[in-house]
C-alpha positions, 0 to 999 in steps of 0.5 A: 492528539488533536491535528494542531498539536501533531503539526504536518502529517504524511504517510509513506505509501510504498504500494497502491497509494503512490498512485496520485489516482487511486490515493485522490478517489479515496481521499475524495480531494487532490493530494497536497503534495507527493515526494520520493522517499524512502524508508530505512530499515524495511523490507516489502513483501506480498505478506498481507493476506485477505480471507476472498470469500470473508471479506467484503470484496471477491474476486474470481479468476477471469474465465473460469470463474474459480474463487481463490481461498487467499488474496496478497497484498504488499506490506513492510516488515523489520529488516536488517539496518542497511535495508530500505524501500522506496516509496512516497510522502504524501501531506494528509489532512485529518479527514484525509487519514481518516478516509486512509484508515477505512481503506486501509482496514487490514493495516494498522498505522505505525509511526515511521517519522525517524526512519523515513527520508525524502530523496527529492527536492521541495518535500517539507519537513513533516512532524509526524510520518506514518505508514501502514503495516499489515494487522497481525491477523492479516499477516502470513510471513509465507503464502498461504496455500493456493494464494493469488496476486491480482494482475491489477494490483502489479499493475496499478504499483508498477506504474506508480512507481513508474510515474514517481520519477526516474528508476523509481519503478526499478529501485521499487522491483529492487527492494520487493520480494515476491512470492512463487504465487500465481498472479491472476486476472480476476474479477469482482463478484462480491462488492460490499465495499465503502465508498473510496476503497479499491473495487480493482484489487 
């Protein structure tokens, strides 16, 4: 479906892409626009899993240098009707999901348009919303054994949601479940990663 038919496009960011910066060094251009949202519906958790040595970026823990087996990442699941994250629209443009689609390689995209709303003021109304659901090889409903958070991930989320507006950061913690993993201060040891892409998490 070419771009004209599909009319205005956005995606719901309820992780790393409601930061306004690491969204725009992807994308490589300013965004066209970011507004609260929220997605009905969901529940988000720490359920995408990535392989730390198979992939094309590895971290070790800062100061002893020891590889985790497994990294997690946020994603959203199918919940009960009453159930909802908070997160932001963000207006993309036909290269700009494209470069979204490469960072986002673990995810597939998964139309959200009836399930999504704004809770600001200004947001358009959008033709097509999408979000990025993690692929069922990068999902594990429970924690792999010895998985890791990156301390710069929860970081980068929080203050997003801190920056998104009023109790947003709080709303966000509300409607997150996270796991009994440790969360480590990491660095990278292995970068094979495409230009634009996180080198933090």
């Amino acid at each position: 479906m070419s771009r004209k038919a599909e009319g205005r496009v956005a995606v719901f960011a309820y992780g790393s892409l409601v930061s306004r910066a690491s969204c725009e060094a992807t994308l490589d251009e300013p965004i066209l626009g970011l507004w609260p949202a929220e997605l009905a519906g969901r529940r988000r958790r720490f359920t995408q899993a990535r392989r730390n040595r198979l992939c094309e970026k590895t971290f070790a823990r800062r100061g002893d240098g020891e590889i985790p087996e497994w990294v997690l990442g946020l994603n959203v699941e199918p919940a009960h009707a009453d159930a909802w994250v908070n997160g932001a629209l963000i207006e993309l443009s036909a290269a700009g999901r494209e470069r979204l689609d490469r960072r986002e390689l673990r995810y597939l995209r998964r139309d959200v348009s009836a399930a999504v709303g704004s809770t600001g003021t200004g947001a358009p109304n959008f033709d097509l919303v999408y979000t990025y659901v993690a692929r069922p090889e990068h999902h594990a409903p429970s924690a792999p054994a010895g998985a890791v958070i990156l301390r710069r991930y929860t970081e980068t989320v929080e203050a997003a949601f801190a920056d998104l507006g009023p109790d947003e950061l709080e709303r966000y913690r509300a409607s997150t479940d996270v796991p009994a993993v440790e969360i480590i201060d990491a660095i990278l040891v292995r970068d094979a990663i495409a230009p634009g892409n996180p080198r933090d998490w």
